[in-house]
Each structure stands twice: as structure tokens, then as C-alpha cells.
N, C-alpha and C positions, 0 to 999 in steps of 0.2 A: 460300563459303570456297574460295579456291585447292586443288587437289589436295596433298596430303599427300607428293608424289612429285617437285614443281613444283620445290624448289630443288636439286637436282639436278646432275650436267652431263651427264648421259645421261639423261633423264626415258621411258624406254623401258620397255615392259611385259616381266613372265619369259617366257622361253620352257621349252621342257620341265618336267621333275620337280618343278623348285623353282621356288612357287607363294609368293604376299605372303600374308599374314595375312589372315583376315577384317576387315573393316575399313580398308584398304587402298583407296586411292580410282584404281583401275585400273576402266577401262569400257571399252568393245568398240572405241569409237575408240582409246584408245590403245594398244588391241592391233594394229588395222591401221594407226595409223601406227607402231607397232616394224615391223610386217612391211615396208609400204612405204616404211622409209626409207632414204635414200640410204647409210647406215651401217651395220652389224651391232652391234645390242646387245651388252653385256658381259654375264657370265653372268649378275654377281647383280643387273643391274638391276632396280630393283623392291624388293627388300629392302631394309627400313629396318633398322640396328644402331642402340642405342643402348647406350651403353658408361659405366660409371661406371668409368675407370680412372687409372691414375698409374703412374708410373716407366717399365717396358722393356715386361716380357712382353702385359698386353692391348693396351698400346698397339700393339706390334708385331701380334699378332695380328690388331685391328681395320683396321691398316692394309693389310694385306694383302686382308683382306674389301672395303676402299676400292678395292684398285687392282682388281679385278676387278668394281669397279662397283656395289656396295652402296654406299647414303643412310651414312654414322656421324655420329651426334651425338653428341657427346663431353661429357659432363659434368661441369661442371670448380667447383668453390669460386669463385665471387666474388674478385675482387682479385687472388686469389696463384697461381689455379689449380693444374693437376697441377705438385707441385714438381720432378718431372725437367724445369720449365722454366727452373729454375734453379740446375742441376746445373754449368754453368759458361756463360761468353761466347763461345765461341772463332769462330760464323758469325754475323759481324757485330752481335754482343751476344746473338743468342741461342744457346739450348743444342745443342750437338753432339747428344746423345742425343734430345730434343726432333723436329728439326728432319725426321733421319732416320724416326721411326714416329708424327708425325701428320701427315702431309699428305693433302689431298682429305676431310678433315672440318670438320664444323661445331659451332662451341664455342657450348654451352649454360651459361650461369651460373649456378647453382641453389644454394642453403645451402639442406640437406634437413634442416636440422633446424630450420628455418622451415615452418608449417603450410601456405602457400600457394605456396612451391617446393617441397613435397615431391607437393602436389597438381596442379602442373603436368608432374613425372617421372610419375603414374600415368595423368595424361589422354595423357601422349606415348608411355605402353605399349600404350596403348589403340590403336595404329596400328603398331606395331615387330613386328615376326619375329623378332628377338634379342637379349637382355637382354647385356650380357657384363659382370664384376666382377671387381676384384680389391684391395679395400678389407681393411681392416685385419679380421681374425679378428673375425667376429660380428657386423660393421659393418652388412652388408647385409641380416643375418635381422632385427636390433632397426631398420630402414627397412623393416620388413616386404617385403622383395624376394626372399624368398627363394623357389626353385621351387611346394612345396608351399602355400604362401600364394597365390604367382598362379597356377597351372594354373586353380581354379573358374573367374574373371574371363577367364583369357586362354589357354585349353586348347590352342592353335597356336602358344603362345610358347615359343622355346625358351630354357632361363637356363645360360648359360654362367660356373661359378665358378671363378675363377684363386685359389689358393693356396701356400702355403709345405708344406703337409703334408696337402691335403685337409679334406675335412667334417668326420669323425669319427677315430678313435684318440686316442690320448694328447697325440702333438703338436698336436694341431689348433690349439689356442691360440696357438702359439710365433710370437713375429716371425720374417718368415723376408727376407733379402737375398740375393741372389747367392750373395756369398761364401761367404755361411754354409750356402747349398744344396749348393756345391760342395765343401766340405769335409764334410758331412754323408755324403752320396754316395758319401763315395771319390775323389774327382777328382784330391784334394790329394796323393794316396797312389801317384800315378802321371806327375805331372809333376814340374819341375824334375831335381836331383841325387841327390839322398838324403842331403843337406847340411841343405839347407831346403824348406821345401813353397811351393811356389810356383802361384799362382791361375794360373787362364786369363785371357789379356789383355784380354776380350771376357766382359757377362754371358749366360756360357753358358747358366746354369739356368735366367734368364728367358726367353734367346730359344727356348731346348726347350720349355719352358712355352707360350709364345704359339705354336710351329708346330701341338703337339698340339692345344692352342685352336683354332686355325683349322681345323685337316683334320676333328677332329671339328665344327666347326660346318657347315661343310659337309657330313658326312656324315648329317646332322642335317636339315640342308634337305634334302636327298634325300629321307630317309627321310619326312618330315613331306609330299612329295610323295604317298605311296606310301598312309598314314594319315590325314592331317591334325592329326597331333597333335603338341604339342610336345613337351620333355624336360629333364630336366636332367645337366649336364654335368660334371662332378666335376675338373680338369685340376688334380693336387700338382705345382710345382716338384720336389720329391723323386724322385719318382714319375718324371716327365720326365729327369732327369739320370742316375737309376739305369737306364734305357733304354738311353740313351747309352753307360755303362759297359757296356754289355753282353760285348765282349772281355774287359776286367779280370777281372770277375767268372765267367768260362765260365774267363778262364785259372787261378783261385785256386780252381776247383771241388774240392768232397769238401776242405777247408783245404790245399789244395796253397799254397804262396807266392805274390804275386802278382805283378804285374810289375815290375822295379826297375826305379825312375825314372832317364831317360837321357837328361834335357836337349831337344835339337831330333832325339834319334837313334831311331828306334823303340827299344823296348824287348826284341823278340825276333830281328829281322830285321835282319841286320849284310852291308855297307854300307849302310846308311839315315838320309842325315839332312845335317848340314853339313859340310863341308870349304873349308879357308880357301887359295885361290889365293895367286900370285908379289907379287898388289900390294894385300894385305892383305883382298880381298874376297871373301865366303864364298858357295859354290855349294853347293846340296842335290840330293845324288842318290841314288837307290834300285835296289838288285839285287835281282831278285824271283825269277831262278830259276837252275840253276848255268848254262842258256845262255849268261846277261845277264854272268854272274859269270867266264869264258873269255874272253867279247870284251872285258871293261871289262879283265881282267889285260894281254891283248895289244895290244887296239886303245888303249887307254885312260892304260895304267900304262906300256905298252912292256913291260912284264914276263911273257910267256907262262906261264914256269915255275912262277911263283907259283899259276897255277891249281890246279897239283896239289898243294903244297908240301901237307902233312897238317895244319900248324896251321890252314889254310884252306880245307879240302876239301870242306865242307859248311855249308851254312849256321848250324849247332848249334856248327860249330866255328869260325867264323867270328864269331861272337857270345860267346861264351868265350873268345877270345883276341882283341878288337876292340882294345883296347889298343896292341898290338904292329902291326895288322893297320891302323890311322888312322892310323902316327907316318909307315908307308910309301907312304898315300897322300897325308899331307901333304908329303913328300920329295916324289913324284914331279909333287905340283900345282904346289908352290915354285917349277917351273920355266916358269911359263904364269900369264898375267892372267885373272879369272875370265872373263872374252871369250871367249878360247881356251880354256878349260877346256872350255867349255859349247859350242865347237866341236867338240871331240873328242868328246863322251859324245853330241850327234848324229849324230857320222860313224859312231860306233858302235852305234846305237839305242839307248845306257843312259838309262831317265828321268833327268830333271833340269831343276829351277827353279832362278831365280835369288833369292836372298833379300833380297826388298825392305823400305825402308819405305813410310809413307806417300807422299810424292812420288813413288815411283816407281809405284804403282797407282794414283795420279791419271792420270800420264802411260802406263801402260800401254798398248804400241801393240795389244795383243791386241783390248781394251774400245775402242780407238776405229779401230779395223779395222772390228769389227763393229759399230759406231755405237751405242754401248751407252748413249749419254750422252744425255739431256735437261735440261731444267729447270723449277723450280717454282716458282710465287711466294710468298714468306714476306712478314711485316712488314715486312721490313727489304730486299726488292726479291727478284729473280731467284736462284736458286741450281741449280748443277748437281744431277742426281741420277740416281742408273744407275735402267735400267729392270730391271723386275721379271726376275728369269732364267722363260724362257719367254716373254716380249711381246719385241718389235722394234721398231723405228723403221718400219719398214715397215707393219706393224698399224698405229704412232702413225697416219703420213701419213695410213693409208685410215680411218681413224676409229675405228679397234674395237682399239687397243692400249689398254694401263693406262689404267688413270684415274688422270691426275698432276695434281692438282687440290692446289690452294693448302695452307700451310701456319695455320693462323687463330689470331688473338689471342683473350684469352680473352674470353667472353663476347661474340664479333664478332657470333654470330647469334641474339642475342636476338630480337630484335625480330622480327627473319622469322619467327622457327620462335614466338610467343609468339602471332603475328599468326596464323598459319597453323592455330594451334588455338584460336582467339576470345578468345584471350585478351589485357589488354593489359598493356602494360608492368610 
């Protein structure tokens, strides 16, 4: 039987702490040729993931375990697979969210509640270092998947469960989305006006969900270095988002109020946030200390005196009379295109971005300065895609950057990985 490590694109044995499963078909050749090869393995090579997931969060997490050179076999329903593939068309008929957190994995087709696809998900644990889930409440204990069931059989395996509310409590049951994590949270309670509660543009809950995912499964290989033993891994949505709020929540300490929602402008820290230039285009800038707050008056406004003026003398006061303190800096923008704006708050050291949209962070000259751009191949041909923050194009060239490895339809790699375990079609 071909090595269990063979479909691959780095087929490289671990180095260091994090070590494969027993059962893992790594032998002394191909430790010396990882050492002797012309390339530098990626961390996790050698680690096989196998992920029963759908929608953002393990997807995201798994892919990050991808790009740093972990095997993911992804397990997907027959036919229809994970339905975030069909969340919309917009890259080239497939899905936007899709596209971005599976690539460099290989799609398994399995209906697990078929007797003999449920028993080729336990002969392919039989070989994995990391289980990862994030199926509906209950799903994966009544597929008998759950930690305590596998540790006897696979004592080196570690089960990473992605949730809306965790194992146990009261929510545990509850469907949990996004949105519904993020208003759960607190999230809602802090952006927009205070008109309407308004979401984050982007699923935050998931993708906090899947970082926690990832750094604990890593921290996880470490350790299982150290021990040889696996674990289980508990990651709430909830849990992750309430994280995140950490400010909100330290600011409303002992029931103090918490922070009123203030659009794109911080909530306590005034200058901060957008202002609309002479030719209708909005510039975001922030004062962070009264230094910054002297030169923006002078260098900035043209207005010295303002600095001292008392309704703006501090930043407390600054922020209690913003009102009056925006109508002046949109007077003094009125007179300059956001270009020039964003000329002046450099000649003065004040931060400041420009507020894009999408097109304009395609075209970003920052991300293609620093050659941030690659591509991948999906179904449907080549697509850009930035590299991971922390890899380079430079890594790419020499061999040891991401692993930006194909985007796969579903059930692509049957046959290999069915062949790969004797078994057939």
C-alpha cells in the first residue's frame, strides 16, 4: 500500500516536538530524505487532519493547518457537500466563502450514516493526528466520534469540537450562526448608532472560533510531543466572541454603562474614525495622545488655538463635545480632496487610512509592493489569493512558503485516499 502521507505536496517527515500518530507510515528514509532535501519542510508536515466540517469556522481553521503543510481530508455529504459551497456564485460560479477556507485539501465523499462509509471515516482515524468537527449539536457523539469513545482505539488522537455554545451548559443544544453568536455576545450592543444594531460585515464569531481552533490544535501537537497523548478540545463560538469583547466588557465593569455605539468613530477616543474630504471622499484618522492632538490642530486644521480651546482640551473632553469638535474638522477638510487630506496628517505624523472598498484592497499597492499575491487552482481555473500573513513569496520561490494547494470538488479524492486504505470504490 502507498504510504498514507504519499498524496500530499510536501510528502516530508516532522521535524521537532510534533510527531504523526502511531500508525503513520513515516520510516527512516523518509526522515533522511526531509533532511536531505533540497527544500525545508513545513511545520505540520506529516500530520494527517481529518475534518468533518461545513460553513466558516473549521473550515477556516483547517485551512490554516493546510497552509502550514498538514495532509486535510475534508469530509463532505455526497452530491451537495459542505453547503457554504453554495452560499453564492460570485468566483466564477463558485462560492466566495468556499473558495477562500478550503484550499490545499482533499475532499472525501462519505454518507456516515451509511454502514460502510461510516467504516471507512474509522479506518482513515486509524492513520489521523487530528479529528476537527463542527456538525450540528450531538451529530458527532451519536457517529460515535466523540473524544471519550475514541481515546481507547486512538490514545494519540487529538478531537477538536467547534461549537455554538460548547459541550455542556444549557445552551449546548441551541443552533448557533454567526449572527446569532454575535448578538449573543454583546457585539450588537456596540456597533452601529444606537438607532439600530447593526452586525459586523465579516463572520466574526466563526472566524474567532476557527483561530482559537487552530492555535489550540497546535498547542495540542506540542504537547502530545511532550506526552504522546491526545486530547480533547472544547472551542464555543460564544466563548471566542466574548474574548474578543474583552474592552466592552472591562469598560461596563462592576454595571458601569457600556460603550455607546459610534458608527466607524471609536467609542471613547475622539478624533477617531472617518472624516469626509472637499470631493466627497472619506479619510479615517486617529489621535492617540494630546501630542498627536497640538500638531493635527496646527499642522493639520491650520487652527493652533484650538488646541487649548477647553471644550477640547483633553481627550474626555474631546469625546463629550465631538459633535461640535467633527462639524470643525469637516469645515477645515471641505477645503482639500481626500489626497490632500491624507498629505497633510503625513506631513504631520497623524495616523490615517484611506477608506476603501473592495477594489480598492484588490488593487492595493501596499499588498502588491510586498508581493503578497499568489494563485490557486479551483474547479473552475486559477484564482488569486494572498498569502498567509507571516509566509512570503520569497519562502514560496525557495520551497518552504504556504501550502497553496488546489481548491477540490467534492468527493475529487475518492478513489486515492479509498485506494490508499485497500479499499475499493
Amino acid at each position: 500500500m502507498k504510504s498514507f502521507l504519499s498524496l500530499t505536496s510536501r510528502p516530508y517527515a516532522l521535524s521537532g516536538a510534533v510527531q504523526p500518530a502511531k500508525g503513520s507510515h513515516l520510516t527512516s528514509r523518509l526522515y533522511s530524505s526531509a533532511i536531505s532535501a533540497a527544500h525545508r519542510p513545513l511545520p505540520l508536515a506529516g500530520v494527517t487532519v481529518v475534518s468533518l466540517e461545513q460553513a466558516i469556522a473549521a473550515p477556516f481553521c483547517t485551512r490554516q493547518l493546510a497552509d502550514l503543510g498538514a495532509r486535510v481530508i475534508k469530509v463532505e455529504r455526497p452530491g451537495v457537500g459542505d453547503f457554504a459551497r453554495h452560499y453564492d456564485t460570485r468566483v466564477g460560479g463558485l462560492a466566495s466563502h468556499f473558495v477562500w477556507t478550503n484550499r490545499s485539501k482533499e475532499s472525501l465523499a462519505l454518507d456516515l450514516k451509511r454502514e460502510k462509509d461510516h467504516a471507512v471515516l474509522m479506518k482513515l482515524l486509524e492513520k489521523a493526528d487530528v479529528l476537527v468537527q463542527n456538525l450540528a449539536p450531538g451529530a458527532s457523539a451519536r457517529l460515535g466520534l466523540s473524544h471519550e469513545t475514541l481515546k481507547e482505539k486512538h490514545p494519540g488522537l487529538i478531537v477538536c469540537d467547534i461549537s455554538g455554545y460548547g459541550q455542556d451548559g444549557p445552551y449546548r443544544d441551541k443552533k448557533a450562526y454567526d449572527l446569532l453568536i454575535q448578538s449573543e455576545a454583546g457585539m450588537l450592543s456596540v456597533t452601529g448608532t444606537g438607532k439600530e444594531p447593526v452586525k459586523v460585515g465579516i463572520s466574526i464569531a466563526d472566524i474567532a472560533a476557527g483561530m482559537y481552533a487552530y492555535t489550540n490544535i497546535l498547542s495540542a501537537l506540542l504537547q502530545r510531543g511532550k506526552d504522546g497523548q491526545g486530547c480533547q478540545i472544547d472551542i464555543s463560538m460564544l466563548e471566542s466572541m466574548v474574548e474578543w469583547m474583552g474592552f466592552p466588557m472591562y469598560y461596563a465593569f462592576d454595571n458601569a454603562p457600556g460603550p455607546v455605539p459610534a458608527g466607524a468613530s471609536h467609542a471613547a477616543i475622539y478624533p477617531y474614525g472617518p472624516f469626509e474630504a472637499g470631493d466627497g471622499q472619506s479619510v479615517m484618522l486617529g489621535i492617540q495622545n494630546e501630542r498627536e492632538w497640538v500638531s493635527f490642530c496646527s499642522d493639520v486644521l491650520s487652527q493652533p488655538d484650538l488646541a487649548t480651546d477647553p471644550r477640547f482640551s483633553s481627550n474626555s473632553q474631546r469625546t463629550q463635545n465631538r459633535d461640535e469638535l467633527k462639524s470643525i474638522i469637516h469645515d477645515a477638510f471641505s477645503k482639500f480632496t481626500a489626497d490632500e487630506t491624507i498629505a497633510r496628517l503625513d506631513a504631520a505624523s497623524i495616523a490615517n487610512a484611506s477608506v476603501n472598498d473592495m477594489r480598492n484592497v484588490w488593487d492595493h499597492t501596499q499588498l502588491q509592493a510586498r508581493d503578497r499575491w499568489t494563485k490557486v487552482h479551483t474547479p473552475v481555473g486559477a484564482i488569486p489569493a494572498l498569502l498567509p500573513p507571516g509566509s512570503s513569496m520569497s519562502a514560496e520561490r525557495a520551497g518552504y512558503g504556504a501550502q497553496m494547494g488546489s481548491v477540490p470538488q467534492v468527493g475529487e479524492h475518492n478513489e486515492a485516499i479509498l485506494a490508499e486504505l485497500g479499499l475499493s470504490n
